[in-house]
DRENZALO-662385 format. One record per residue (C-alpha): residue number from 1; residue in three letters; x, y, z. Coordinates in nm, 3 decimals. Layout:
N
+-----+------+---------+---------+---------+
: pos : code :    east :   north :      up :
+-----+------+---------+---------+---------+
: NUM :  ala :       X :       Y :       Z :
...
+-----+------+---------+---------+---------+
This chain:
354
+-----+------+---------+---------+---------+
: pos : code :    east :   north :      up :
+-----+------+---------+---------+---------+
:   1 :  unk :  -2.625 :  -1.062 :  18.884 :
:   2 :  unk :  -2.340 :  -0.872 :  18.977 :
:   3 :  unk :  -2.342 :  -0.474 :  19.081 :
:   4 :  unk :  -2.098 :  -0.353 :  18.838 :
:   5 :  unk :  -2.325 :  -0.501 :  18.550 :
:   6 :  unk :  -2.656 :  -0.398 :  18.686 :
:   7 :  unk :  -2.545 :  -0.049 :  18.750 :
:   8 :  unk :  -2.444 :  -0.030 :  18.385 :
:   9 :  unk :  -2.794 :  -0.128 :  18.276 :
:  10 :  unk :  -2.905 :   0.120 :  18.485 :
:  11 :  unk :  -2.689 :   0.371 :  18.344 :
:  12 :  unk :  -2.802 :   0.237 :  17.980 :
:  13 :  unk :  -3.172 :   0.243 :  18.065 :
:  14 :  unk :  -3.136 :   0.600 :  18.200 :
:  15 :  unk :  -2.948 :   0.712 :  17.904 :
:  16 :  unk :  -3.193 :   0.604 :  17.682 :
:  17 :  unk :  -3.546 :   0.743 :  17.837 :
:  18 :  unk :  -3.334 :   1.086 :  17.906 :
:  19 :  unk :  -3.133 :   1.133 :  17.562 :
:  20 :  unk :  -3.184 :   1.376 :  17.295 :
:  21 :  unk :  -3.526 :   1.419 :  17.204 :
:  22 :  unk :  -3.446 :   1.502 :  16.859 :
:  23 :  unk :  -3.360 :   1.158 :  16.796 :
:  24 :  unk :  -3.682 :   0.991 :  16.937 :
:  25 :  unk :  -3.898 :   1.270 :  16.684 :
:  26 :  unk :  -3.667 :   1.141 :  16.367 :
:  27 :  unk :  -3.636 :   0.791 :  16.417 :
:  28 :  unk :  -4.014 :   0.690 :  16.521 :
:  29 :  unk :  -3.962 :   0.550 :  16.834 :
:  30 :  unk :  -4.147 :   0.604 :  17.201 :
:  31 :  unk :  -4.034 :   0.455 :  17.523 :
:  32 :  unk :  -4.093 :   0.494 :  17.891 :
:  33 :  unk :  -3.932 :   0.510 :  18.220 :
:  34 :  unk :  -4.097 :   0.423 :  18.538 :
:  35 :  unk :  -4.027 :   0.419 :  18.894 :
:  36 :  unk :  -4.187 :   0.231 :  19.176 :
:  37 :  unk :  -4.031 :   0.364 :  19.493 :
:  38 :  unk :  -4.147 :   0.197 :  19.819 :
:  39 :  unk :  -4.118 :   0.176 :  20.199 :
:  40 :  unk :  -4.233 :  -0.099 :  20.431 :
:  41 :  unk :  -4.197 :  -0.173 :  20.802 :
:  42 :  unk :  -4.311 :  -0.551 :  20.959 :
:  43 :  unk :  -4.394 :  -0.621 :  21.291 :
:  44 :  unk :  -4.396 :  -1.011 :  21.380 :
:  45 :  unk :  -4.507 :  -0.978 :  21.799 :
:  46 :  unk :  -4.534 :  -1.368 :  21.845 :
:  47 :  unk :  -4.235 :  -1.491 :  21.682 :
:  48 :  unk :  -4.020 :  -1.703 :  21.850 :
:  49 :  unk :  -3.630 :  -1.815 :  21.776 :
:  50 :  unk :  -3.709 :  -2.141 :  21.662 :
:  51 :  unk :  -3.902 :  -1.967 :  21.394 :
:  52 :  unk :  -3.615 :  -1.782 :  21.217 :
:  53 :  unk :  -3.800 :  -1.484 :  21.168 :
:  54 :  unk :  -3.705 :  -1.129 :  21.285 :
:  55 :  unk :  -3.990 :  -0.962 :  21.539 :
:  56 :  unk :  -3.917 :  -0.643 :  21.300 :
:  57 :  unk :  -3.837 :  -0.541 :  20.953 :
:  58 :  unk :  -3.794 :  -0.205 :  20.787 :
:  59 :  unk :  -3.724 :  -0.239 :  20.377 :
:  60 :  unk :  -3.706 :   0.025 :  20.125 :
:  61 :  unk :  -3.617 :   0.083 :  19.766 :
:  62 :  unk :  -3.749 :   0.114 :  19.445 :
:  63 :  unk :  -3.835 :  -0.112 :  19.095 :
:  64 :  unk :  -3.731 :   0.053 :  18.766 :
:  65 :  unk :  -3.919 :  -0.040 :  18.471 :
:  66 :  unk :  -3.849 :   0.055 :  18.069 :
:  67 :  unk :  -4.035 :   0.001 :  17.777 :
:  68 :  unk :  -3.880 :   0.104 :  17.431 :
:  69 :  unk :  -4.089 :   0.035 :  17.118 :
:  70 :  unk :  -3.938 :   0.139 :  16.729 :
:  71 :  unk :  -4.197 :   0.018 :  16.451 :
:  72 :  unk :  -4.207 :  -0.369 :  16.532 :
:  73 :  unk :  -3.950 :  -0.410 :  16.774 :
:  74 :  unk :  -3.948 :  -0.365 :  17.138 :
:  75 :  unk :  -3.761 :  -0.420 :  17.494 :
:  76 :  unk :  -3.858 :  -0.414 :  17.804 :
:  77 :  unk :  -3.646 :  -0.407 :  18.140 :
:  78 :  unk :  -3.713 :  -0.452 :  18.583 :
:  79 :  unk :  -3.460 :  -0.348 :  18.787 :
:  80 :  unk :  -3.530 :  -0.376 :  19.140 :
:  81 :  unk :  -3.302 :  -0.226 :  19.409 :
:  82 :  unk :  -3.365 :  -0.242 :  19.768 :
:  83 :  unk :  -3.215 :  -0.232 :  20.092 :
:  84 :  unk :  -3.180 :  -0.597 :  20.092 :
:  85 :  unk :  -3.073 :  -0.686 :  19.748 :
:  86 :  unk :  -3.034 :  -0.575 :  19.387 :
:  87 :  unk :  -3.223 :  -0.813 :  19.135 :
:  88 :  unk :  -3.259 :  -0.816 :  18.764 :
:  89 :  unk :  -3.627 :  -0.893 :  18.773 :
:  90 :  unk :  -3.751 :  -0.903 :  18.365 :
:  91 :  unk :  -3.507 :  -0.825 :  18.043 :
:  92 :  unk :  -3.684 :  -0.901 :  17.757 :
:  93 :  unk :  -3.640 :  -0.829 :  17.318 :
:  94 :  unk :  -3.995 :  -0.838 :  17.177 :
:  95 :  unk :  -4.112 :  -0.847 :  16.790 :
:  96 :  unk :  -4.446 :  -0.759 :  16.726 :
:  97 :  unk :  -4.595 :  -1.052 :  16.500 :
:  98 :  unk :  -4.917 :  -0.864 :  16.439 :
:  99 :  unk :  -5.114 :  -0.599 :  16.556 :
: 100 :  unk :  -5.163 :  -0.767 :  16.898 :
: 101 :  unk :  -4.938 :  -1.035 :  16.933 :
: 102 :  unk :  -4.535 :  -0.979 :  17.030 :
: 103 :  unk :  -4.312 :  -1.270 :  17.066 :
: 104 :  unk :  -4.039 :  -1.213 :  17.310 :
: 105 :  unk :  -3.663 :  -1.337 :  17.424 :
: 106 :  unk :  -3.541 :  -1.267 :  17.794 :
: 107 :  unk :  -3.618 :  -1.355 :  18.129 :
: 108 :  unk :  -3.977 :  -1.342 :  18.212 :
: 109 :  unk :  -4.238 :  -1.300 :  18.501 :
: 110 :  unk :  -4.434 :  -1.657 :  18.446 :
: 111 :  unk :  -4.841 :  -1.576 :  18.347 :
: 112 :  unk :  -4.919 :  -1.778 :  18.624 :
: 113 :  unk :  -5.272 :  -1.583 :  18.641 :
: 114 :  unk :  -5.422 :  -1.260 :  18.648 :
: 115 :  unk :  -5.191 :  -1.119 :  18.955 :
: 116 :  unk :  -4.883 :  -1.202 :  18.795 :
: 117 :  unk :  -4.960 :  -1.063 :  18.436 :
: 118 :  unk :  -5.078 :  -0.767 :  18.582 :
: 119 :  unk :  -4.875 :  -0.663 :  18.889 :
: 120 :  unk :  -4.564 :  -0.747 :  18.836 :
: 121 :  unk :  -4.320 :  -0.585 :  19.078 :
: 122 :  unk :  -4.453 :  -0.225 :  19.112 :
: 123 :  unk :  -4.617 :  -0.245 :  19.465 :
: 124 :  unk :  -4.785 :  -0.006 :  19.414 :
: 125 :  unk :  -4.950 :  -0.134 :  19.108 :
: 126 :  unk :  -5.168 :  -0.408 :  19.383 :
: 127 :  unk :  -5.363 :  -0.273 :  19.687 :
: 128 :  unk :  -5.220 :  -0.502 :  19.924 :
: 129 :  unk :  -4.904 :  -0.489 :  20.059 :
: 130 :  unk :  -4.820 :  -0.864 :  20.017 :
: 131 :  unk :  -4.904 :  -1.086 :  19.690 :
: 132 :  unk :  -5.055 :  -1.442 :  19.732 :
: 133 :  unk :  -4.828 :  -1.680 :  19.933 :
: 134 :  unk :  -4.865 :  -1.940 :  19.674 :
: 135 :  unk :  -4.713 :  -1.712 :  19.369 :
: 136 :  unk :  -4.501 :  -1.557 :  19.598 :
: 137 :  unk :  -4.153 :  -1.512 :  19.431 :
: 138 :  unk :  -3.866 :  -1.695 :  19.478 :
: 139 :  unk :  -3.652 :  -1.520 :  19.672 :
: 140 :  unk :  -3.905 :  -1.473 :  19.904 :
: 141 :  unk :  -3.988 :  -1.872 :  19.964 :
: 142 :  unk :  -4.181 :  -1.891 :  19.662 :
: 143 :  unk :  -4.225 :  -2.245 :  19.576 :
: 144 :  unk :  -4.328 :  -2.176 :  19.181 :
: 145 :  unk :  -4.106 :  -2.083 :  18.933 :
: 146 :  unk :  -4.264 :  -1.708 :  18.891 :
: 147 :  unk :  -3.913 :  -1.610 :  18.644 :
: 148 :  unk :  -3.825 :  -1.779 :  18.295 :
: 149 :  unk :  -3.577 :  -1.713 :  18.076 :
: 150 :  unk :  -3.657 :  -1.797 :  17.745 :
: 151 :  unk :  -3.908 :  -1.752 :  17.473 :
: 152 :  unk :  -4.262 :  -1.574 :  17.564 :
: 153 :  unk :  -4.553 :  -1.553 :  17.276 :
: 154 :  unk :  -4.801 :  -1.289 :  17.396 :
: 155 :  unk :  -5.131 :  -1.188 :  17.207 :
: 156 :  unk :  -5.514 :  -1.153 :  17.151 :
: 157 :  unk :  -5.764 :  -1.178 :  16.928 :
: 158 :  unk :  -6.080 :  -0.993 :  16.883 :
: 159 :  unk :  -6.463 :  -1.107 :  16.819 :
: 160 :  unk :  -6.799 :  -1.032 :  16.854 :
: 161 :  unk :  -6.809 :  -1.217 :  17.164 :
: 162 :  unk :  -6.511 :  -1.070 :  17.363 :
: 163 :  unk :  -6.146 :  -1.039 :  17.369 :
: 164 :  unk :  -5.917 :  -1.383 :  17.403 :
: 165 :  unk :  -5.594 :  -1.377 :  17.564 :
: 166 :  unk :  -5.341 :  -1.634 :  17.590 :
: 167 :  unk :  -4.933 :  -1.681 :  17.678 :
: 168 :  unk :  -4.685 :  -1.935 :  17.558 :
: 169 :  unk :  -4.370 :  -1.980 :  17.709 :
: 170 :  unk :  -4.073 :  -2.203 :  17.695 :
: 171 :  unk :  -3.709 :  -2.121 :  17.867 :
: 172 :  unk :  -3.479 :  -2.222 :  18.181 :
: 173 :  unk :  -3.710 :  -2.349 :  18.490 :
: 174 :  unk :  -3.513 :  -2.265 :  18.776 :
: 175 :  unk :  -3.296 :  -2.492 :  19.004 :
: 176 :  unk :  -3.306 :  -2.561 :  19.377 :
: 177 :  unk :  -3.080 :  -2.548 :  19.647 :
: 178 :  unk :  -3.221 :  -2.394 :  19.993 :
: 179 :  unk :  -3.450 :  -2.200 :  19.744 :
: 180 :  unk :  -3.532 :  -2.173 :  19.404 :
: 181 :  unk :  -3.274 :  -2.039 :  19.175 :
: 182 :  unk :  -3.372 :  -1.867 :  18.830 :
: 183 :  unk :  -3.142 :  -1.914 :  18.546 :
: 184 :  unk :  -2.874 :  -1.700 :  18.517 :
: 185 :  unk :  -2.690 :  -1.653 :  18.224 :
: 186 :  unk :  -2.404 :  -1.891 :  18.188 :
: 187 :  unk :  -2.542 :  -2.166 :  18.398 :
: 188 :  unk :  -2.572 :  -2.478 :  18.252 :
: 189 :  unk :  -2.770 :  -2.699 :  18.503 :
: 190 :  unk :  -3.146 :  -2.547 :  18.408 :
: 191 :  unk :  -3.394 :  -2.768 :  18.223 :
: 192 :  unk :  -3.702 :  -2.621 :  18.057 :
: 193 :  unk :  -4.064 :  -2.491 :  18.169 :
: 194 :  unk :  -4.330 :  -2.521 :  17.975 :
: 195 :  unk :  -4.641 :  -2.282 :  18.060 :
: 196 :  unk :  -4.952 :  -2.163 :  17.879 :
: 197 :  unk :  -5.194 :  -1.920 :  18.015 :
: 198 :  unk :  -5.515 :  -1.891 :  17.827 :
: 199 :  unk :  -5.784 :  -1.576 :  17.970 :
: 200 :  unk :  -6.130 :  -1.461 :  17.823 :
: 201 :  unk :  -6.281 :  -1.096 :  17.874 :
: 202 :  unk :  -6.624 :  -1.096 :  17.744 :
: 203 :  unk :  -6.575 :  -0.682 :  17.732 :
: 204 :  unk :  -6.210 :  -0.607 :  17.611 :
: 205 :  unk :  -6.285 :  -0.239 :  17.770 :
: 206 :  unk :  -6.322 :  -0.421 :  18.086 :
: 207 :  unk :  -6.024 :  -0.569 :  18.364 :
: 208 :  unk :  -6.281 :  -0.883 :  18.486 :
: 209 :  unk :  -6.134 :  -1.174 :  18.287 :
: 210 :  unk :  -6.139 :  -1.552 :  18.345 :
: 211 :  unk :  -5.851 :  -1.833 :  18.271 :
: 212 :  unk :  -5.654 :  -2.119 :  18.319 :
: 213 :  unk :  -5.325 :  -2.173 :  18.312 :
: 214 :  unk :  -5.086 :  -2.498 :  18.268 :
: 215 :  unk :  -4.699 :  -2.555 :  18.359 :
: 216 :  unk :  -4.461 :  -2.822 :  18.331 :
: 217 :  unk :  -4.117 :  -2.742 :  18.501 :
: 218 :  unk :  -3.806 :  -2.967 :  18.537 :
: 219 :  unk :  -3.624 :  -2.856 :  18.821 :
: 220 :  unk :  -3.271 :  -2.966 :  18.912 :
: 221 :  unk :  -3.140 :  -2.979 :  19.253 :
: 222 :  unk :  -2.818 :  -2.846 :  19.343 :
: 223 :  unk :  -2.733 :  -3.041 :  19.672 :
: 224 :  unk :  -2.661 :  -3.391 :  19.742 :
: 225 :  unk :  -2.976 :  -3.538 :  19.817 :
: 226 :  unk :  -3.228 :  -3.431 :  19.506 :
: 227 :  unk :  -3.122 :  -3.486 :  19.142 :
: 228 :  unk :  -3.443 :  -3.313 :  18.973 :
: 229 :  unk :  -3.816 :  -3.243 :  19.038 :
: 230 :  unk :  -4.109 :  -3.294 :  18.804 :
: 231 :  unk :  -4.394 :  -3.010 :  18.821 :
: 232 :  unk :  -4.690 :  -2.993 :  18.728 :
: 233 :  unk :  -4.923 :  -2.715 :  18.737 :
: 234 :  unk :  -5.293 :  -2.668 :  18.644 :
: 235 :  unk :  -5.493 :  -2.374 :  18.800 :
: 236 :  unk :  -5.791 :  -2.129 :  18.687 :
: 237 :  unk :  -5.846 :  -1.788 :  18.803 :
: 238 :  unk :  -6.066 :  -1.520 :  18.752 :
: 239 :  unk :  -6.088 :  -1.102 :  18.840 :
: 240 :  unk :  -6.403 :  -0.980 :  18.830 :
: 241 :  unk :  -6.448 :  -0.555 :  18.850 :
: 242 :  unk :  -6.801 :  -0.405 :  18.917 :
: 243 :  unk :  -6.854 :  -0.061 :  19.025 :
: 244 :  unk :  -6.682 :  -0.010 :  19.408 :
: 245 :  unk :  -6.631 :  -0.446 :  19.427 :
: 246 :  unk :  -6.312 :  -0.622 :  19.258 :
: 247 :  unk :  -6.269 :  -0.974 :  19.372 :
: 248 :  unk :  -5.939 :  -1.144 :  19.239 :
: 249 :  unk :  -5.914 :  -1.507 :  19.265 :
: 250 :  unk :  -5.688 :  -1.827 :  19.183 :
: 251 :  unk :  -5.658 :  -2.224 :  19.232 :
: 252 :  unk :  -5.383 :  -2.462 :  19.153 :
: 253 :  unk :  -5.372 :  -2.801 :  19.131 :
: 254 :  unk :  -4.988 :  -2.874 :  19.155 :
: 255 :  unk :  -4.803 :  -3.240 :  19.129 :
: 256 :  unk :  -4.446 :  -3.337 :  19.206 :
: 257 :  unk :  -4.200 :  -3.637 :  19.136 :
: 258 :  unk :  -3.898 :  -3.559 :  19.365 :
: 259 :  unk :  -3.598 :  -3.769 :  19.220 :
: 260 :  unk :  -3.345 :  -3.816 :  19.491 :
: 261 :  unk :  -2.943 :  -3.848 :  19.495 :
: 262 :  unk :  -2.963 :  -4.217 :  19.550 :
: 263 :  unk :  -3.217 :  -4.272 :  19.249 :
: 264 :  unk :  -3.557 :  -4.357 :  19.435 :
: 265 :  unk :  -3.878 :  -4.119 :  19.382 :
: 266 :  unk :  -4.123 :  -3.973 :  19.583 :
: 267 :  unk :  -4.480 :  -3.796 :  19.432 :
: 268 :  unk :  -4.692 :  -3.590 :  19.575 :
: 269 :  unk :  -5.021 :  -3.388 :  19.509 :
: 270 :  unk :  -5.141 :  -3.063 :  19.666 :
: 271 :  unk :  -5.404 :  -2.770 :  19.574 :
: 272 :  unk :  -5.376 :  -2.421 :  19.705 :
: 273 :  unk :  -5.587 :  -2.114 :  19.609 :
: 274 :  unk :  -5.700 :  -1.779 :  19.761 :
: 275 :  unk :  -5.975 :  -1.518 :  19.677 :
: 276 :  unk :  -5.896 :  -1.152 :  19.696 :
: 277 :  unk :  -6.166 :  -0.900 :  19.739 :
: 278 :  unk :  -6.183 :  -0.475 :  19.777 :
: 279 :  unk :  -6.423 :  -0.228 :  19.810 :
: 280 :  unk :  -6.384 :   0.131 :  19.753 :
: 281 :  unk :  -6.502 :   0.219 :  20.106 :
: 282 :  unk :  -6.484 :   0.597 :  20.007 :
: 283 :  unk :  -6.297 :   0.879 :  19.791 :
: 284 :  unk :  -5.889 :   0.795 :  19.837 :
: 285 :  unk :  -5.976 :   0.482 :  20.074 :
: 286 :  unk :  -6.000 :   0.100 :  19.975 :
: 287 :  unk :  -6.087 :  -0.193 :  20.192 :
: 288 :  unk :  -5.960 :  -0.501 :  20.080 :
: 289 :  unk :  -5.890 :  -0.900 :  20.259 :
: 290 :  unk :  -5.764 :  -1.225 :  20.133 :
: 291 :  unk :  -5.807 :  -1.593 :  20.239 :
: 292 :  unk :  -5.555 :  -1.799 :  20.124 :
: 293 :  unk :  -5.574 :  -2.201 :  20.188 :
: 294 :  unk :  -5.354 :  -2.494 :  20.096 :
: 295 :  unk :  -5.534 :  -2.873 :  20.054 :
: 296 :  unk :  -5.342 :  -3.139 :  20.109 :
: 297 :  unk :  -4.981 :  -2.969 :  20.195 :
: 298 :  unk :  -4.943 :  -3.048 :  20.479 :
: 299 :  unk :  -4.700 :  -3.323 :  20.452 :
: 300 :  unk :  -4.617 :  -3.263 :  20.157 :
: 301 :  unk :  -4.254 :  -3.319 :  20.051 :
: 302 :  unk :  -4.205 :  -3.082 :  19.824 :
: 303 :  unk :  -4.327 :  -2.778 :  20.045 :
: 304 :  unk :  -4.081 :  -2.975 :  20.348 :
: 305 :  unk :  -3.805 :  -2.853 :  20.125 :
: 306 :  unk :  -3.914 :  -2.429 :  20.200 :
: 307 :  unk :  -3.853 :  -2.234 :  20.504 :
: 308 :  unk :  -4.188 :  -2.115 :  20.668 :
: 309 :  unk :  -4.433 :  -2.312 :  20.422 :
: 310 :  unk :  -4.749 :  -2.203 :  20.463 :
: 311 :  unk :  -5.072 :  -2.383 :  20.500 :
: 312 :  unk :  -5.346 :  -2.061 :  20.497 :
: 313 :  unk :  -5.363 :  -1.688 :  20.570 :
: 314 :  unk :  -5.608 :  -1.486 :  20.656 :
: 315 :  unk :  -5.512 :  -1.084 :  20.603 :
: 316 :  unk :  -5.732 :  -0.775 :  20.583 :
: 317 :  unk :  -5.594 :  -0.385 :  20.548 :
: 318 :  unk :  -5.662 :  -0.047 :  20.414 :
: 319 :  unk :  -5.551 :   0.191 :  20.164 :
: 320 :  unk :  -5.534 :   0.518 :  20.165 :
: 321 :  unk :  -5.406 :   0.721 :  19.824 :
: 322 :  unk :  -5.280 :   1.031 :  19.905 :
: 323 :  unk :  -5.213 :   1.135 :  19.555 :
: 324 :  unk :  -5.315 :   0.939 :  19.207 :
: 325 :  unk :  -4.909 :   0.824 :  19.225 :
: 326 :  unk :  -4.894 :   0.751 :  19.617 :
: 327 :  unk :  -5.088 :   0.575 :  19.821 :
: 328 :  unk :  -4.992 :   0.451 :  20.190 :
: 329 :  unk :  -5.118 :   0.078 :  20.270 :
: 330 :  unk :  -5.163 :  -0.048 :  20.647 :
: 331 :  unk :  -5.212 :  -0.418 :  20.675 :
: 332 :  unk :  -5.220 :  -0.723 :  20.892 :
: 333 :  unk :  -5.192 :  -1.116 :  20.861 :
: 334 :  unk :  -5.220 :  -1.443 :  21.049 :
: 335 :  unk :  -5.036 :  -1.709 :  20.878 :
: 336 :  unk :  -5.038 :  -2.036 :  21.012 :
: 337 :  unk :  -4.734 :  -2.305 :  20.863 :
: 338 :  unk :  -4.729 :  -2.669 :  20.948 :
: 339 :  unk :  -4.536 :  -2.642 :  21.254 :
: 340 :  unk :  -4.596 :  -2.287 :  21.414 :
: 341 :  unk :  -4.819 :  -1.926 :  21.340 :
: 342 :  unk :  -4.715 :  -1.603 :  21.338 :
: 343 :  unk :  -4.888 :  -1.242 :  21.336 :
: 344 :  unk :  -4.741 :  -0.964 :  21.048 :
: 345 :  unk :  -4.842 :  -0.597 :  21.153 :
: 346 :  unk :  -4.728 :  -0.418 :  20.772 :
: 347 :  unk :  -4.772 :  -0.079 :  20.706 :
: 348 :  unk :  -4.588 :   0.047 :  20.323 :
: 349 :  unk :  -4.568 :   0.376 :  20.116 :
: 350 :  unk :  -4.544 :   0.301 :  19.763 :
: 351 :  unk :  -4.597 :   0.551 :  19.452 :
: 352 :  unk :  -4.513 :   0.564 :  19.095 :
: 353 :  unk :  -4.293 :   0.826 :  18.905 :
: 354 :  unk :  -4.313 :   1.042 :  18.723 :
+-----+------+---------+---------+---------+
């Protein structure tokens, strides 16, 4: 997405949550404006050349989120800017169906689980300072499509028994190159994704919820050696909240057909997972660690098309809030890839405004 064009749907999104307030009390509408300022620093001691990685990072910047609702109609938009880029991360036009269900048009974070549907891009929305390696987004060596541009269904429905959530989607699946590539308007080389993400809370006042979720992406490759990959994805997770405990966790079972330039076709299987747990150690402080483990990747030739795939991490860290809108997160990781392991020392501010 160009600057020019993101900076005027900045300018739009600001004139909207700050215009005349006479207007939003006659014409029935509410909307929101949210900012999700962060700063991180990265120490990698053990990394070596070979490994393309930099011994240490500093990153800062912020995601801007708006929500605008008028009787049954609604939009939604993610902006994030950052030292390193400038990314239109969710646009979205929503129509409320019914009471709880909204079908939207736009680009779309992917309900690939509980973490994605609930997270999003606001860091400091999540305790840790990094999400899951295996829904890690794309510009970050995600393998997964985690963005969608298309059509989104989004709802629930209510009985005696609990709450019932589900997600249907169908838009662009993003192409490849040295990384995946969502669609962007006016490309033409995207074929569809198909994903459903179905979640039950047996107390809708409750977070703890368990799901599945299933994909199907056709993804097109933009260099000379692949002509399109077949994905697909089954996985189930789970977040469970009791008391000081919350334990967040996910497994996919995820299949490719890799359909190369000079039309022969290689499959391949692989399952990766992690489980997330935090305690509330104390008032302001939060303990939390992840395991994270990939089955059968190892050769794979799908991941053997990413930078740095991973085969498991380990990470553990603290959080301290200093406020209830900022909170200062201290972390570190050992993740070990086919080939080589590396160390991450992370430390991050993050808040939310206003």
């Amino acid at each position: 997405m160009s600057p020019c064009l993101t900076t005027r749907l900045l300018s739009l999104i600001l004139l909207l949550n700050y215009g005349n307030v006479f207007s939003a009390e006659n014409f029935d509408f509410n909307q929101n404006f949210i900012l999700f300022p962060f700063i991180h620093a990265e120490v990698r001691p053990n990394v070596h050349e070979e490994q393309d990685l930099e011994s240490f990072e500093t990153e800062a910047g912020s995601d801007f989120f708006y929500l605008f609702n008028y009787k049954n109609f609604r939009a939604l938009g993610e902006l994030a800017i950052t030292s390193e880029e400038l990314e239109l991360e969710r646009i979205q036009i929503g129509f409320k169906i019914k009471q709880n269900d909204t079908l939207w048009l736009g680009r779309y974070h992917a309900p690939l689980g509980y973490w994605n549907s609930n997270y999003h891009h606001g860091l400091h929305l999540q305790t840790s300072v990094h999400r899951p390696g295996i829904i890690e987004y794309e510009d970050n060596n995600g393998v997964l499509a985690n963005h969608v541009t298309g059509f989104l269904y989004e709802g629930q429905h209510y009985n005696n028994i609990g709450a019932l959530n589900y997600s249907i989607g169908v838009g662009y699946a993003p192409t490849l190159e040295h990384k995946l590539e969502p669609y962007s308007f006016g490309n033409s080389n995207n074929k569809l994704n198909s994903i459903i993400k179905i979640g039950y809370q047996s107390d809708e006042t409750s977070p703890s919820e368990i799901g599945i979720v299933l994909n199907h992406s056709n993804i097109i490759g933009e260099d000379e050696h692949i002509n399109q990959i077949e994905q697909k994805i089954a996985g189930v997770y789970t977040h469970q909240s009791r008391g000081k405990y919350r334990i967040t966790t996910a497994g996919y079972f995820i299949e490719n057909k890799i359909v190369y330039s000079e039309s022969s076709a290689l499959s391949s299987k692989f399952a990766a997972g992690y489980f997330h747990t935090e305690y509330d150690i104390a008032s302001k402080w939060i303990l939390y660690g992840r395991i994270e483990r990939n089955f059968g990747g190892k050769h794979d030739p799908y991941l053997a098309l990413f930078h740095h795939s991973e085969t498991q991490r380990n990470l553990g860290g603290v959080r301290y809030d200093l406020s209830r809108r900022q909170a200062i997160s201290s972390e570190i990781s050992n993740r070990i890839a086919e080939h080589d392991s590396h160390i991450h020392l992370s430390i991050q501010w993050s808040a939310v405004l206003p």
